[in-house]
VOPAGU-2260 file (C-alpha; in pm, 1 decimal, decimal comma):
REM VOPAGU-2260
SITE   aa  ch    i         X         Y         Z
SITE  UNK   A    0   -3477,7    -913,5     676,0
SITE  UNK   A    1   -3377,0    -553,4     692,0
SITE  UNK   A    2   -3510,7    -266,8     877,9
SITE  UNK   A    3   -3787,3      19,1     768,4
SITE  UNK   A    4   -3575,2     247,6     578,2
SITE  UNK   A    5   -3731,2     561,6     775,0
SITE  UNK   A    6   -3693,5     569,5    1159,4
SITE  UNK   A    7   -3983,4     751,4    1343,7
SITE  UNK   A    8   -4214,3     766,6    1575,7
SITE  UNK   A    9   -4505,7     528,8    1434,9
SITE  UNK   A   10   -4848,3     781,5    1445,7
SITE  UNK   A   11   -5149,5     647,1    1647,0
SITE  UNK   A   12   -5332,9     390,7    1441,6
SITE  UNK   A   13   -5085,8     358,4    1206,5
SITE  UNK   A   14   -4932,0      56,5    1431,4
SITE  UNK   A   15   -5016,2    -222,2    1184,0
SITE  UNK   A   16   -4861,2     -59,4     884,9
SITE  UNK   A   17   -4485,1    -156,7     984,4
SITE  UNK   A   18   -4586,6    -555,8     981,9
SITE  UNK   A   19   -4728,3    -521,7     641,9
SITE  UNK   A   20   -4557,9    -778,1     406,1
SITE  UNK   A   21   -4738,7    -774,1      89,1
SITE  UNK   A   22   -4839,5    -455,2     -32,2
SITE  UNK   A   23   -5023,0    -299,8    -383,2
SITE  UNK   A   24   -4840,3      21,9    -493,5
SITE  UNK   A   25   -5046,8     238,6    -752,8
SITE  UNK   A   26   -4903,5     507,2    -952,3
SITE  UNK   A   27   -5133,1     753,9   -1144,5
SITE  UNK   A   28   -5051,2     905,1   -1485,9
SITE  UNK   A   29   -4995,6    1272,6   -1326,2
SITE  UNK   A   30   -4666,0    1104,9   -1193,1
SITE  UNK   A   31   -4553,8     949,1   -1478,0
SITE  UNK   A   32   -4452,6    1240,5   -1698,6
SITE  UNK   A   33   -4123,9    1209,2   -1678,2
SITE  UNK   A   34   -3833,0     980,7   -1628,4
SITE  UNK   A   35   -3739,6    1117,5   -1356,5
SITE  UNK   A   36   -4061,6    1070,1   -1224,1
SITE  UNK   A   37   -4020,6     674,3   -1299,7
SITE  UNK   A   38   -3722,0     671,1   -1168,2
SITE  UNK   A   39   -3838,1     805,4    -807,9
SITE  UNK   A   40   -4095,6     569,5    -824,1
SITE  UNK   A   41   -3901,4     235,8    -839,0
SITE  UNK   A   42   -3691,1     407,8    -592,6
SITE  UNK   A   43   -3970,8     379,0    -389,5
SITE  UNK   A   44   -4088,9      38,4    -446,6
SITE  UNK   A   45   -3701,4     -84,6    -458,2
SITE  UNK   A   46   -3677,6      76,0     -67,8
SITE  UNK   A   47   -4030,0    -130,6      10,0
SITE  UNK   A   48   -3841,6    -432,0    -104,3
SITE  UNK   A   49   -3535,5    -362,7      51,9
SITE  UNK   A   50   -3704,8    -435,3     355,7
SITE  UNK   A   51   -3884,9    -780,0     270,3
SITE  UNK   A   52   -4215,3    -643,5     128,8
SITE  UNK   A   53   -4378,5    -807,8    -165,2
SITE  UNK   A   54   -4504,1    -509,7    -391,6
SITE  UNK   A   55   -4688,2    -503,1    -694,6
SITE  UNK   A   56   -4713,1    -203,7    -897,4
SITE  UNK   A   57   -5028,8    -117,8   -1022,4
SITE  UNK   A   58   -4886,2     149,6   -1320,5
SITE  UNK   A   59   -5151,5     417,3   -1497,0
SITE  UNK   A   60   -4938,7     565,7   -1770,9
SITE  UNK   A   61   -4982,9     401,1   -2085,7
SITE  UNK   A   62   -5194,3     601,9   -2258,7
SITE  UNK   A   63   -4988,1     923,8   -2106,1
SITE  UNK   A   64   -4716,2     788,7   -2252,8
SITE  UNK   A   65   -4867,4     739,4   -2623,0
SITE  UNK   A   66   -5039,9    1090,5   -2606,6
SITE  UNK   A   67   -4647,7    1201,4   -2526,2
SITE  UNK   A   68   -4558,0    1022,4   -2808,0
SITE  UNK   A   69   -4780,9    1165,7   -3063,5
SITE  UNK   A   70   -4798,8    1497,8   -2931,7
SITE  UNK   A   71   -5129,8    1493,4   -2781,7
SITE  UNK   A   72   -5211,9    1763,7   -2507,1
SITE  UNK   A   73   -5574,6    1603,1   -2432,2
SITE  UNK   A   74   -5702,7    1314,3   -2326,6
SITE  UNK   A   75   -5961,8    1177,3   -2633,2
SITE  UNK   A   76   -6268,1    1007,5   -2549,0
SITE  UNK   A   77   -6310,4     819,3   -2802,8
SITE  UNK   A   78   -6262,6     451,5   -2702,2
SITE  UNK   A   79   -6063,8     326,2   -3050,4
SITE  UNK   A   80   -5828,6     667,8   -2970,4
SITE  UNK   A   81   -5764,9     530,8   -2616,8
SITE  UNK   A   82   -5678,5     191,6   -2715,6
SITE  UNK   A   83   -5464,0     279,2   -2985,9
SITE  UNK   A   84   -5271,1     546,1   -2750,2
SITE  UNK   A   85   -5294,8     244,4   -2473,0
SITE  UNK   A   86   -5086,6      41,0   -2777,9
SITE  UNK   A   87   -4814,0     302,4   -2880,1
SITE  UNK   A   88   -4766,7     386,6   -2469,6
SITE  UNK   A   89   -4791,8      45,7   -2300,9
SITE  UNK   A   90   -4413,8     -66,7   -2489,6
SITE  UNK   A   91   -4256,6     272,7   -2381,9
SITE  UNK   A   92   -4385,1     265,4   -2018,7
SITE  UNK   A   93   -4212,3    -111,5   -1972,3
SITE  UNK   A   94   -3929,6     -21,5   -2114,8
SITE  UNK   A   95   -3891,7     266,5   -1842,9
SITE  UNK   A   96   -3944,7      24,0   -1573,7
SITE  UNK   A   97   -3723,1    -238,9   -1707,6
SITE  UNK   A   98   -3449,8      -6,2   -1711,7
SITE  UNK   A   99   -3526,6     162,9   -1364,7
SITE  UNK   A  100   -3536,3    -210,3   -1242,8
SITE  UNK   A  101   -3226,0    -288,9   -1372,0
SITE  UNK   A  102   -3043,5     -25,2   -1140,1
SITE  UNK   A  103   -3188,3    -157,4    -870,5
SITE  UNK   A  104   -3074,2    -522,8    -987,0
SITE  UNK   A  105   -3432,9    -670,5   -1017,4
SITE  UNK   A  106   -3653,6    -775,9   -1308,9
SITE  UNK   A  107   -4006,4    -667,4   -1393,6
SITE  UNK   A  108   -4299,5    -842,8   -1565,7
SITE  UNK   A  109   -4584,6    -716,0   -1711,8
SITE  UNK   A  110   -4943,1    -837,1   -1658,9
SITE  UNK   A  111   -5233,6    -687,5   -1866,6
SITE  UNK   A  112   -5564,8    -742,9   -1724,2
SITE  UNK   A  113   -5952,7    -663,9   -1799,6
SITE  UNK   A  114   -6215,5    -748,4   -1535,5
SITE  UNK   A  115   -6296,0   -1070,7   -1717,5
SITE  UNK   A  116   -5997,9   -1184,2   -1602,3
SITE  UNK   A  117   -6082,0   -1137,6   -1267,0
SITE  UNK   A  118   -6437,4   -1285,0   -1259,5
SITE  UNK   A  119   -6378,6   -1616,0   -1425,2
SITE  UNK   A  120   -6271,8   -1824,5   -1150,3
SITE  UNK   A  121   -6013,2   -2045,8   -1364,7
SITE  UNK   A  122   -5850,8   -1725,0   -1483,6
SITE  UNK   A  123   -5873,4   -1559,2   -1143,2
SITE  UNK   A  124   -5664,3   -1837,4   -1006,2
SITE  UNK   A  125   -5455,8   -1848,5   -1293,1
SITE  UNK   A  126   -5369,5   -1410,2   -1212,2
SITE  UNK   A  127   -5324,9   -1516,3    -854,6
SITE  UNK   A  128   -5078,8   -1829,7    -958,1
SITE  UNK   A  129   -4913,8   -1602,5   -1183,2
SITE  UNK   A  130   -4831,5   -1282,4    -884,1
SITE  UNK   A  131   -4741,9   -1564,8    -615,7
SITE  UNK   A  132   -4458,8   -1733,3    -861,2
SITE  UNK   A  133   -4343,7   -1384,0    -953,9
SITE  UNK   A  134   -4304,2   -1311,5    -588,9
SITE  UNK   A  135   -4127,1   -1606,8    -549,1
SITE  UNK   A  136   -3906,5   -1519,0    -857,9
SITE  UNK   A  137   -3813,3   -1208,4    -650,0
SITE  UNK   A  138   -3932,5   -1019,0    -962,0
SITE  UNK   A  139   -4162,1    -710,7    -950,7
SITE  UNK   A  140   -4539,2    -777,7   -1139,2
SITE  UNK   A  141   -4653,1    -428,0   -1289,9
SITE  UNK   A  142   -5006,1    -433,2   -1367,3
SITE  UNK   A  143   -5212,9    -240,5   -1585,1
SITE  UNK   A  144   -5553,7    -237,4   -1736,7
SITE  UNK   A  145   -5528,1    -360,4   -2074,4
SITE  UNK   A  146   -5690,8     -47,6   -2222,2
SITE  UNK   A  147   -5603,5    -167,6   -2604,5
SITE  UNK   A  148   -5880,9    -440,1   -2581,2
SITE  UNK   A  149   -6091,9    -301,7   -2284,5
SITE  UNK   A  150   -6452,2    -228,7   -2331,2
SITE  UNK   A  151   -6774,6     -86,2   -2125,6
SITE  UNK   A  152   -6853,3    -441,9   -1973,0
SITE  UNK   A  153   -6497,2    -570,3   -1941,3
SITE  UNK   A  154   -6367,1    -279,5   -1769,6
SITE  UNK   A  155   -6222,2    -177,3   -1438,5
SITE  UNK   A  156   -6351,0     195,3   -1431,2
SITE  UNK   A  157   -5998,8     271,3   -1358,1
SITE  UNK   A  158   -5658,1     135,0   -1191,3
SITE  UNK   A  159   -5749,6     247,2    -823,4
SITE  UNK   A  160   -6050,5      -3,1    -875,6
SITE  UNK   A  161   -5784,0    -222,9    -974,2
SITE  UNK   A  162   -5527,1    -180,8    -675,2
SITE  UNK   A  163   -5824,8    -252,4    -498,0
SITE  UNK   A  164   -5953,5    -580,0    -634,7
SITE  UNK   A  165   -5574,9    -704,2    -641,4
SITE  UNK   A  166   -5544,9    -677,3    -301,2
SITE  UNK   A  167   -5856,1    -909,1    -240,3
SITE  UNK   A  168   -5681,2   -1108,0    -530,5
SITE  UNK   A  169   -5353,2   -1147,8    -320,6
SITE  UNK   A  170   -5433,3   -1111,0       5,1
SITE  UNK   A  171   -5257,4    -809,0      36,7
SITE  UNK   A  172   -5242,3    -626,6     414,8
SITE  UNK   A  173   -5199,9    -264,4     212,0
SITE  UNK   A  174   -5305,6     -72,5     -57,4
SITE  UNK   A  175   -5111,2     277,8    -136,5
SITE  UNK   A  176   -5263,0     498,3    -379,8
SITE  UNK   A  177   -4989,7     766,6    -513,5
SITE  UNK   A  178   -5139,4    1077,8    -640,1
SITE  UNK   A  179   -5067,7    1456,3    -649,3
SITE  UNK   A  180   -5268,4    1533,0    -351,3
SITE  UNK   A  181   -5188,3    1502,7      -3,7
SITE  UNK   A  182   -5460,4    1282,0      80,1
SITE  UNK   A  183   -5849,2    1285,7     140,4
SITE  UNK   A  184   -5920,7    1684,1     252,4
SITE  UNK   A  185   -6201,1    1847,4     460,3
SITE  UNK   A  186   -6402,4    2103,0     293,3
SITE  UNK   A  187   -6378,8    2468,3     395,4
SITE  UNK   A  188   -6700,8    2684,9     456,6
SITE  UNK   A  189   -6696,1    2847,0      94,4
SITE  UNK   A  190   -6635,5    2437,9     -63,7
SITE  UNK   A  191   -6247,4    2459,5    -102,5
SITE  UNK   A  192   -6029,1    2226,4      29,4
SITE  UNK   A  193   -5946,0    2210,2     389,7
SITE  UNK   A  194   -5709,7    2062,4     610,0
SITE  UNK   A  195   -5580,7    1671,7     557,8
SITE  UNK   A  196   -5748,6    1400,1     702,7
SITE  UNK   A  197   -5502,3    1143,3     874,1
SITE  UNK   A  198   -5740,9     845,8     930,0
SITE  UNK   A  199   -6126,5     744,7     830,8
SITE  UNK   A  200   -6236,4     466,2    1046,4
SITE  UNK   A  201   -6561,7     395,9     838,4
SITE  UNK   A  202   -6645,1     569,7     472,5
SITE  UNK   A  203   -6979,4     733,9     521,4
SITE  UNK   A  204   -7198,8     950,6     287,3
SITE  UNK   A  205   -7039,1    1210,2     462,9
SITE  UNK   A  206   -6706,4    1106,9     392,8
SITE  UNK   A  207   -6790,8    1058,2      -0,9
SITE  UNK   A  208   -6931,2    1404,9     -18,5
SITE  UNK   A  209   -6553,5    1514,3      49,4
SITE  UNK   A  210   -6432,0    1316,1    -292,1
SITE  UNK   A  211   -6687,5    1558,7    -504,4
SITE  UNK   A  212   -6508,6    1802,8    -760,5
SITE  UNK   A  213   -6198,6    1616,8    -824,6
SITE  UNK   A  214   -6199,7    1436,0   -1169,5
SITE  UNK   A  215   -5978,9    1588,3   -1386,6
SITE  UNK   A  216   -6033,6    1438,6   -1703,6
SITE  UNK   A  217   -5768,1    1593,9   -1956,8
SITE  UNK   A  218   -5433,3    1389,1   -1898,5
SITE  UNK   A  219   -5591,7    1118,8   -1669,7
SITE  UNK   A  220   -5899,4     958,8   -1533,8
SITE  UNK   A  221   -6099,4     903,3   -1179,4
SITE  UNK   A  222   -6028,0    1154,7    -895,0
SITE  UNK   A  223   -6067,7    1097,3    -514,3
SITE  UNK   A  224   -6425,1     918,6    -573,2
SITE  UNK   A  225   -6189,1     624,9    -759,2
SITE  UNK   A  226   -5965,1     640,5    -465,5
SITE  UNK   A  227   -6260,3     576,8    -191,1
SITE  UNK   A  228   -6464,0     304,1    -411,7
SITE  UNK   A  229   -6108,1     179,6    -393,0
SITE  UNK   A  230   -6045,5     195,8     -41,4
SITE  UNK   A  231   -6422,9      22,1      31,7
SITE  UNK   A  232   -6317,2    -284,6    -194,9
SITE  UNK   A  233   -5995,7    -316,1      29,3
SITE  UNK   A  234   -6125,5    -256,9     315,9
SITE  UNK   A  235   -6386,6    -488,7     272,0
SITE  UNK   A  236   -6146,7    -777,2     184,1
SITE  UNK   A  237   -5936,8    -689,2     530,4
SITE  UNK   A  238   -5656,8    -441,7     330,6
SITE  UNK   A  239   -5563,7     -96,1     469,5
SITE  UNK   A  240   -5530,4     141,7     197,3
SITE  UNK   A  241   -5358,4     511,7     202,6
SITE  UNK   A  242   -5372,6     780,6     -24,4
SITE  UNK   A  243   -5033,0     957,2      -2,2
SITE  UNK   A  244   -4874,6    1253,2    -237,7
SITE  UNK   A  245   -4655,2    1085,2    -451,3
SITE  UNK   A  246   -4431,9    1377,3    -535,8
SITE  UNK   A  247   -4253,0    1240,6    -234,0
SITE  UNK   A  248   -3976,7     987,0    -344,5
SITE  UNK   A  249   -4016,0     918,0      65,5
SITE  UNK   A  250   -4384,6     864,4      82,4
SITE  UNK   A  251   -4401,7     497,7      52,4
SITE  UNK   A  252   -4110,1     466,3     302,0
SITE  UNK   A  253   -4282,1     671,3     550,1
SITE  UNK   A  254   -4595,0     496,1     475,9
SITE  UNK   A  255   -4453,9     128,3     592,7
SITE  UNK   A  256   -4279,3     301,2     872,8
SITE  UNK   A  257   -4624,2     461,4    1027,4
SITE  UNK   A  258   -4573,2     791,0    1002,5
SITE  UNK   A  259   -4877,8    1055,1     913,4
SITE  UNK   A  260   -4851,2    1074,9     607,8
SITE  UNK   A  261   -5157,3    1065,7     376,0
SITE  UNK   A  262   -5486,3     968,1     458,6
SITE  UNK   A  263   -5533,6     617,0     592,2
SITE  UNK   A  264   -5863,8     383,3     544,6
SITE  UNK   A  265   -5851,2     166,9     837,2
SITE  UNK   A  266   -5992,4    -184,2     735,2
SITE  UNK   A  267   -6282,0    -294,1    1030,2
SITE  UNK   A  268   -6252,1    -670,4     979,8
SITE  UNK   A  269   -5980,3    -915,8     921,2
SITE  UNK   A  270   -5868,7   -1115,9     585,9
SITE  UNK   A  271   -6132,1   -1350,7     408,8
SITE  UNK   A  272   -6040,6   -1656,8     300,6
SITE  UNK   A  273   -5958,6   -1645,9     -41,7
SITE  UNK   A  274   -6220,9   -1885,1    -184,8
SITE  UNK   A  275   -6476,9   -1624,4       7,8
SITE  UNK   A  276   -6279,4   -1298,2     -95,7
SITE  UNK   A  277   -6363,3   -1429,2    -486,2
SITE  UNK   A  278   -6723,0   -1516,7    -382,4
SITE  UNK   A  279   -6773,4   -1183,9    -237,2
SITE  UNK   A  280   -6605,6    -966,5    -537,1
SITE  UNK   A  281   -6501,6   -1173,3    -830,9
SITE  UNK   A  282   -6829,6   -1363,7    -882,3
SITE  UNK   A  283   -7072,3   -1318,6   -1133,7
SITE  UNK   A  284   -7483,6   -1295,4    -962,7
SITE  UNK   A  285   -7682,6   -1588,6   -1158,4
SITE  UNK   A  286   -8016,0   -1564,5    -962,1
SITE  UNK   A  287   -8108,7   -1531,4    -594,0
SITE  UNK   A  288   -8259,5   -1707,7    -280,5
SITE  UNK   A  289   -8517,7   -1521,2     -73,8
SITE  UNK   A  290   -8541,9   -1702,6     317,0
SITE  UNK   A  291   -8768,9   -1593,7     612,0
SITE  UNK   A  292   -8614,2   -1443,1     919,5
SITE  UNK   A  293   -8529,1   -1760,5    1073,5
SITE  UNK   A  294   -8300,5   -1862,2     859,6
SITE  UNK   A  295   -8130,4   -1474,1     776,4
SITE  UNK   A  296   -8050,1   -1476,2    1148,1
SITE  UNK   A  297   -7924,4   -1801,9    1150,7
SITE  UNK   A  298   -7675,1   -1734,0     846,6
SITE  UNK   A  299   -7598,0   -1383,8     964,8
SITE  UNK   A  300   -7562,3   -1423,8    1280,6
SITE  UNK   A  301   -7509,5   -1775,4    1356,6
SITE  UNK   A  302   -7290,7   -1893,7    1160,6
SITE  UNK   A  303   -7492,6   -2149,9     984,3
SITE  UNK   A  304   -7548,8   -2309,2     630,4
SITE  UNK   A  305   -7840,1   -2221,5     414,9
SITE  UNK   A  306   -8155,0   -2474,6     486,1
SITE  UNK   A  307   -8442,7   -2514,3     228,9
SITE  UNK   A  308   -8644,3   -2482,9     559,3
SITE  UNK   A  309   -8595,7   -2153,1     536,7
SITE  UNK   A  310   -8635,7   -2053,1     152,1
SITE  UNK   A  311   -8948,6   -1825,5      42,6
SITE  UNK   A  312   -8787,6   -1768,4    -291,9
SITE  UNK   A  313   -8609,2   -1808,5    -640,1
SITE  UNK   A  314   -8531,0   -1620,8    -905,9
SITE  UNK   A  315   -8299,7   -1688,2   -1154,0
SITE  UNK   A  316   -8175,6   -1997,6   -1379,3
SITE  UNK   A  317   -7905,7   -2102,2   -1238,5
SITE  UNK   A  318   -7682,6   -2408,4   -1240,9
SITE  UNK   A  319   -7556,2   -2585,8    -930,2
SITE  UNK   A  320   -7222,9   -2412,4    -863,4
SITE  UNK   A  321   -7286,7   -2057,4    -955,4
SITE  UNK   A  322   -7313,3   -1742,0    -739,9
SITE  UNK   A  323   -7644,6   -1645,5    -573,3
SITE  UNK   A  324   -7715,8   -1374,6    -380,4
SITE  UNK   A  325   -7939,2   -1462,1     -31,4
SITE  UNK   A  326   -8232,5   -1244,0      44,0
SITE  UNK   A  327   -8353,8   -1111,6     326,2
SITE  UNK   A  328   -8765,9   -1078,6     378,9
SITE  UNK   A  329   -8765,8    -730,0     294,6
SITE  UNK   A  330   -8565,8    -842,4     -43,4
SITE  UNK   A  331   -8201,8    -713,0      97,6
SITE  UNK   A  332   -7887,1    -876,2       3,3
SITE  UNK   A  333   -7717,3    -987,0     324,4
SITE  UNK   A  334   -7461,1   -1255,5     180,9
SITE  UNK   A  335   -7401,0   -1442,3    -146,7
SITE  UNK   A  336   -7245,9   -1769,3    -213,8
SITE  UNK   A  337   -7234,6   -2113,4    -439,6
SITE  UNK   A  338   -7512,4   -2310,7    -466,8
SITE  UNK   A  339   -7559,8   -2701,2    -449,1
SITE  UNK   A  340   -7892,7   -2715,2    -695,3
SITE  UNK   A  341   -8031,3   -2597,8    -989,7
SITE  UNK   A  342   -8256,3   -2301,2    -980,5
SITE  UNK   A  343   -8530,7   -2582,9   -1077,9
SITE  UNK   A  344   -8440,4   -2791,3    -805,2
SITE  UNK   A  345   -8394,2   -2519,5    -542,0
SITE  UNK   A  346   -8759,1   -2414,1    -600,6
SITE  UNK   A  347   -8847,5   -2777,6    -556,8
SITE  UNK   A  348   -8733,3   -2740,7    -176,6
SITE  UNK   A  349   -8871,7   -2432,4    -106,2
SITE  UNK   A  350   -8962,7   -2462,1     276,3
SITE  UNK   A  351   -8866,0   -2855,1     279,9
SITE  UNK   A  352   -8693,9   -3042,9     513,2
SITE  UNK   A  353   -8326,0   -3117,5     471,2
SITE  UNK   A  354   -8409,8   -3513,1     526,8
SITE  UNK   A  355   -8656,9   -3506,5     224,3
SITE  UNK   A  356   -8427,5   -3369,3     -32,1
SITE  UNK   A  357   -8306,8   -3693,9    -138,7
SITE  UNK   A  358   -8665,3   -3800,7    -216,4
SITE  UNK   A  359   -8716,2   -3510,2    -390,8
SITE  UNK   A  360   -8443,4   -3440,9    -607,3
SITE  UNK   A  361   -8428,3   -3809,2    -629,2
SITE  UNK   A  362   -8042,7   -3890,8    -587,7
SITE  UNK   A  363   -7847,5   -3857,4    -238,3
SITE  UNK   A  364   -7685,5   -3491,3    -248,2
SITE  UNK   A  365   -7614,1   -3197,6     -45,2
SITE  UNK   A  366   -7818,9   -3171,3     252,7
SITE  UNK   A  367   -7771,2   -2767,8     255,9
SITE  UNK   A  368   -7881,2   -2511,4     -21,4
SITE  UNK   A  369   -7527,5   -2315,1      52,9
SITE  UNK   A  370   -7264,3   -2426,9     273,0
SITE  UNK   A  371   -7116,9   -2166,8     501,3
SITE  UNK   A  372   -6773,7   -2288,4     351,7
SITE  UNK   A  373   -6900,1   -2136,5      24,9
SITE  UNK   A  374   -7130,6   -1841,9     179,6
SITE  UNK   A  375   -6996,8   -1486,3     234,2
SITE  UNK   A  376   -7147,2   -1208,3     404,2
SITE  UNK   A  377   -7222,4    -878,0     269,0
């Protein structure tokens, strides 16, 4: 396995970033403009994997590239305007990477994807399946919201939500988002920007008040708010994620090699299991479970399986298998996982023993409302 292509001394907290193996690169449209832009891109990601990483490109650009190609100088907002520019740019923007690729002697493959794809759990398996054998392959997957069929309800927001999500997806240990700005910035006394921020520990309010003022909506969408709802869903799944200038054909190098560069989002806990990382993102709500405190503190603190002991509550039709979200007294949401009974028969055993179910339900079953196997905090 070869060495980090940049030598330097590794900036404090930045340790973990040289052992990264598999990482999700995501290019905005403001550097795609050009070829040459491409081009110092896949330099980039061709360095990463120079050194052993598994990368997967997360490209904006399609509907850059069709605005390019019919002259276009704003963004429409029309949604049948963006999907048709999405079609016309989408064949032009792999061809670019193909051919970049090829210099570098690897291929490319192209996966279009709409949130549906990520929530059904057959099809979520199937995207994972997919990424793993192209890693395998040695071959590069570039993935893009497919914007030519995307609507409201099946619909990312926009790719920095989707870098995020795919690094739950894969189990990825980093997330860089490339963009034209040097990284999440303070704000001055008057409200212009200040001075970079290396590293954010935890994204507070205060820290999302910095993101405000930074859409730009005529070549491109989202703005540093994208980038932070992005960093959360990483985070949250055990991912660090960095915000780097892109304009750099060194900033991913330097990235992997630790050096301050960008702003970094410093995950607080460690990987979920994947069944629990779709659980916790992927899954679709179907009702929910309300328990006393006995049984919250158990769960959350505890370790435990849900009990019917403990249940107040149901709302919902639901079947046994789907997501539910668990209730606290005070009607918070402090996990969610898959249930082993009907919505019926959960409000059956509200408050019953686990030793009566049987008689209850009338068949031998599960003895737990949600096994901890299936459960994941929130």
């Amino acid at each position: 396995m070869g060495k980090n292509p940049v030598i330097s001394s590794i900036a404090p907290g930045r340790e973990s970033l040289t052992e990264c193996r598999r990482i999700i690169v995501k290019a905005g449209t403001r550097l795609l403009t050009s070829a040459e832009s491409i081009a110092s891109l896949v330099d980039g990601v061709a360095q990463l994997r120079a050194c052993g990483k598994k990368v997967l490109l997360v490209t904006s650009g399609a509907v850059g590239q069709g605005m390019k190609a019919l002259g276009l100088a704003r963004r429409p907002r029309k949604l049948d305007r963006i999907q048709a520019l999405a079609a016309i740019g989408q064949g032009r923007l792999m061809a670019a990477y193909t051919a970049e690729a090829a210099r570098h002697h690897f291929a490319v493959a192209q996966l279009l994807l709409t949130a549906a794809d990520l929530r059904d759990r057959e099809r979520h398996l199937n995207v994972m399946n997919c990424i793993n054998s192209l890693w395998e392959d040695d071959v590069l997957p570039v993935v893009n919201e497919n914007d030519s069929v995307s609507v409201d309800e099946l619909k990312f927001g926009d790719n920095d939500i989707l870098a995020g999500m795919l690094a739950s997806v894969t189990g990825s240990d980093l997330v860089v988002i490339l963009t034209t700005e040097s990284g999440l910035r303070s704000r001055n006394a008057d409200g212009t920007l200040g001075e970079r921020i290396p590293i954010v520990t935890r994204i507070t309010d205060d820290i999302l008040e910095l993101a405000g003022g930074t859409d730009n909506g005529e070549f491109s969408i989202g703005g540093m708010k994208s980038k932070l709802r992005s960093a959360m869903l990483a985070n949250a799944s055990g991912a660090a994620l960095c915000v780097a200038d892109g304009r750099n054909g060194e900033t991913l190098a330097k990235v992997i090699a630790g050096e301050d560069v960008g702003t970094l989002f410093v995950p607080e806990k460690k990987h979920l299991h994947g069944r629990k990382r779709f659980i916790r993102f992927f899954s679709r709500i179907s009702g929910s479970l309300t328990v006393d405190s006995g049984a919250a503190t158990a769960v959350r603190l505890r370790g435990k399986s849900l009990l019917p002991s403990g249940l107040t509550r149901v709302e919902g039709s639901f079947r046994r298998g789907d997501a539910v979200e668990l209730l606290d007294s005070e009607g918070n949401a402090f996990a969610r996982g898959l249930v082993n009974f009907t919505g019926d028969e959960c409000r059956q055993l509200i408050g019953k023993q686990s030793s009566s179910i049987a008689q209850i339900i009338g068949s031998d079953t599960d003895e737990v409302l949600v096994h901890r196997d299936n459960l994941c905090l929130l």
